[in-house]
N, C-alpha and C positions, 0 to 999 in steps of 0.2 A: 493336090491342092484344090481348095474350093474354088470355084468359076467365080467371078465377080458378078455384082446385078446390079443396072443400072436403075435408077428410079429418080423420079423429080424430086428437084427442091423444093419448087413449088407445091405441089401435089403432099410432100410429106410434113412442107411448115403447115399447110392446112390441115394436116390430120395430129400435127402436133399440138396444134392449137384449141382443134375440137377436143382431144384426150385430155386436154389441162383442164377445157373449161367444164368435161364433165367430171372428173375427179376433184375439182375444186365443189362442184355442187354437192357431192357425195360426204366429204371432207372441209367443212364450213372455218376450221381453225388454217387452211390452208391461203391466206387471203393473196393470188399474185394476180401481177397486169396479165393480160394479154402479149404472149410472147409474140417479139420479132421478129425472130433472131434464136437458134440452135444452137446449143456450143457440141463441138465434136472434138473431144479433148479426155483425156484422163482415159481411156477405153470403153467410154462413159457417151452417150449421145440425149444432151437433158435441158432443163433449166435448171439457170442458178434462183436460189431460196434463199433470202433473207434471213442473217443469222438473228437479228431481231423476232420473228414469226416463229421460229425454232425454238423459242425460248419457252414457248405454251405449247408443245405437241410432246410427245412420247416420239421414241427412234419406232416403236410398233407403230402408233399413226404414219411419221413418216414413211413409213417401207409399205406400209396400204396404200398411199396417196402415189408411191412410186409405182407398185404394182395394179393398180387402175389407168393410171396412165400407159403403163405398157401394155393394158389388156385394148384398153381403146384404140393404141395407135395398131398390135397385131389384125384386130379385127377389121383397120380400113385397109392397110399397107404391112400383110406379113411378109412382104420380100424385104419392107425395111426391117422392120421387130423382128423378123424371125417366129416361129412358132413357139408359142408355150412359154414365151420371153417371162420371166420373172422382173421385178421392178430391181432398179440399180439405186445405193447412194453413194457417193462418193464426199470424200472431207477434207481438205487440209487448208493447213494455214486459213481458218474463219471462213474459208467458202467451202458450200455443202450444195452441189448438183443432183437433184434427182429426176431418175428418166428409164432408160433401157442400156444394157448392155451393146458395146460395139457388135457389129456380126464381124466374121470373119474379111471379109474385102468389102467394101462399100464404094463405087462411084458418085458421084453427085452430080447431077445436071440439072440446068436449067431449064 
């Protein structure tokens, strides 16, 4: 079994938040806030996307805009992403998260 890695929450909403805001540059039909806030849900570690905003991209944009975000957040915090993460989305019931796959164990600390 994989060893667990511990990493900030702090440290990794910050790098969450730099990977949105440069994948949102990259990707101009992607218009979101400034994330707060992480969801760690579905096997899925992302933001939720406005099923609204969705309605002008292509699933290929989407899974660009997911895999720029995973490349941004490997290149600060690959103990969070993992190496070589590919970008995740995830769908049901009208909400659609895109982000990075869970790794194997994840701690979270403050």
């Amino acid at each position: 079994m994989a060893q667990a890695k511990s990493i900030s929450l702090s440290q990794f909403t910050t790098a969450v938040q730099a990977a949105v805001k440069a994948a949102v540059q990259k990707h101009p039909k992607f218009k979101v806030d400034p994330q707060q806030a992480v969801t760690f849900s579905y096997l899925i570690r992302g933001i939720p996307v406005a099923e609204k905003m969705l309605e002008n991209v292509t699933f290929g944009e989407a899974q660009s805009f997911a895999n720029d975000i995973a490349a941004g957040l490997t290149s600060v915090q690959p103990e969070a992403a993992g190496t070589g993460t590919q970008g995740a989305i995830y769908c049901k019931g009208g909400h659609v998260i895109l982000g990075i796959p869970a790794v194997d164990s994840l701690q979270v600390e403050k």
